[in-house]
Structures are given as C-alpha cells and as structure tokens.
N, C-alpha and C positions, 0 to 999 in steps of 0.2 A: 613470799613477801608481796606478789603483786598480784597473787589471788587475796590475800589479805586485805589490802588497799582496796579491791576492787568488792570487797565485802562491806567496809566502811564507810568509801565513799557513795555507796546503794543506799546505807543508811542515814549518810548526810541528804541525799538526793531528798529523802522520805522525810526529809526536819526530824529525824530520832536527833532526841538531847542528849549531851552528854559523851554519848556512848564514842561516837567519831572522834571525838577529841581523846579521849584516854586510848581508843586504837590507833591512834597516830603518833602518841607517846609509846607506845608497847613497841609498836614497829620501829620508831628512835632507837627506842633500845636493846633491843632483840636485833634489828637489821645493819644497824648506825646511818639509817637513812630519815633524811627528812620529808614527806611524801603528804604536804596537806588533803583533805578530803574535796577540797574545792577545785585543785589544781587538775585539769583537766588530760588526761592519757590515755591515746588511741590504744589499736591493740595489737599483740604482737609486739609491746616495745621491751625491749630487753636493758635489764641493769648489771652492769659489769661485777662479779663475785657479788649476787646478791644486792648489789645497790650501798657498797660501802661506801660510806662518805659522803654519799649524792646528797646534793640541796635541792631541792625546788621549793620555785615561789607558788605562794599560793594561788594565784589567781595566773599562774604557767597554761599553756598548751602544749601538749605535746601528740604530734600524728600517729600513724599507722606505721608500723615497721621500724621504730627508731632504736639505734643501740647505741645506748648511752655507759659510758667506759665511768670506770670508780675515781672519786671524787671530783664528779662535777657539779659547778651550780648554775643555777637555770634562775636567776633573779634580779631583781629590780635593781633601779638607781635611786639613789635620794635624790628627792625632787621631783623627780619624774614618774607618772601614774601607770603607765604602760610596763607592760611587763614583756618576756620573749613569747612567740611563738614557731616554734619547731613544726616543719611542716614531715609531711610523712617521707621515709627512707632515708632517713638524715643517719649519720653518723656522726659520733661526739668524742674523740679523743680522752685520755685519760688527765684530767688534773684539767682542767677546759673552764673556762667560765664564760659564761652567756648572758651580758647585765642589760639589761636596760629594756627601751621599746625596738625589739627586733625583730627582724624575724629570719630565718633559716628557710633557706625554698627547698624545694622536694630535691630530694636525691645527694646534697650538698655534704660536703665531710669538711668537718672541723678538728681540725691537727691538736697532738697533745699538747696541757698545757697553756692553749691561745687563748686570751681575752677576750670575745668579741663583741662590741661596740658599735658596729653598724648593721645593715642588712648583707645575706649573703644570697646571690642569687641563685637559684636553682638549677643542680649538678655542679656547681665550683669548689675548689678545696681554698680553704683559708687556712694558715697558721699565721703564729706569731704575736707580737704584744708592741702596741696592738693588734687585731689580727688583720691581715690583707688575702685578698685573694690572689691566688697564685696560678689558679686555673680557671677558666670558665667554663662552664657545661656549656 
C-alpha cells in the first residue's frame, strides 16, 4: 500500500496527468485508505492492518517513523486553511482524529480515539475529547 503511494505520488511530483488520481482511487479501494498524492509522508511510517480507514488530508505532513493505528484522520477544519503536521516518532492511536492547524512534536503519542485540536508538545501523551495532555516529554 505504501510502496504504492509512494509510486503515485513520484508521479504526481513529475505533473504525470491523470494517472495519481485513478491510483489513489485503486488504493481507496483495494486498501480503504484515503492517501492523496500531495499529502506529504516521511519514511518508515507504518499504517495499522494496511491503513484501514485512514483519512489523510491532502496537503497533511507526516515525519519519519510515524505509526499511525486504523481509522485515523489527519484533516482539516472548515474555515481554517492549515492543516496538521505530524512530526517524526509520533504515534497515533486507533480511532484518533487530528483536525485542524496542528501540529504533533517528535516523539508525542496520541491515545485511542482522542480528538486533537491543539498543538501537542514533543514526547507528551494526550488523550481524550477534546484531547489534553497528560504527560509532558
């Protein structure tokens, strides 16, 4: 799935037409992930059974080493232009959403399930809805 991704979006990178947008449908449907060509993914990040359910936004960051747990979404807010960005060794809980202009600092773990809505500082755990942080790195 995320050798695939990383096939399409090579070829988004190169302006090929077409092509990235019907491989990010196949992968929709083949993987049940949603995984635009734009949205940017460090390496080594892993998607929990395959990447079921995952949302990302398109115009997302996401770092080096991140494992992201099955059905989470990484996406915006209405009204607001920013999107998250995940920084690297993040972990992401399962059922987790991440809206808005955020962003996740290195090392941080985000509990199943949490909403989160603010910034999370680097190495702290947040859960919750909305999420708080509970520990600080």
């Amino acid at each position: 799935m995320l050798l695939f991704y990383r096939f399409y979006r090579w070829l988004y990178l190169r302006r090929v037409p077409v092509v990235p947008t019907i491989c990010k449908y196949v992968n929709r449907i083949v993987f049940s992930i949603v995984l635009p060509p734009s949205a940017q993914v460090g390496r080594n990040v892993r998607f929990g059974y395959g990447g079921l359910g995952i949302v990302v936004h398109a115009n997302a960051v996401i770092g080096d080493n991140v494992v992201i747990s099955p059905n989470v979404v990484i996406g915006g807010r209405s009204k607001l232009r920013e999107v998250p960005v995940i920084e690297d060794d993040v972990q992401i809980g399962a059922g987790a959403c991440i809206l808005g202009p955020v962003r996740i600092g290195r090392g941080a773990k985000v509990g199943a399930n949490a909403v989160v809505l603010e910034d999370i500082p680097p190495g702290s755990i947040a859960v919750g809805v909305p999420a708080r942080v509970i520990r600080q790195g």
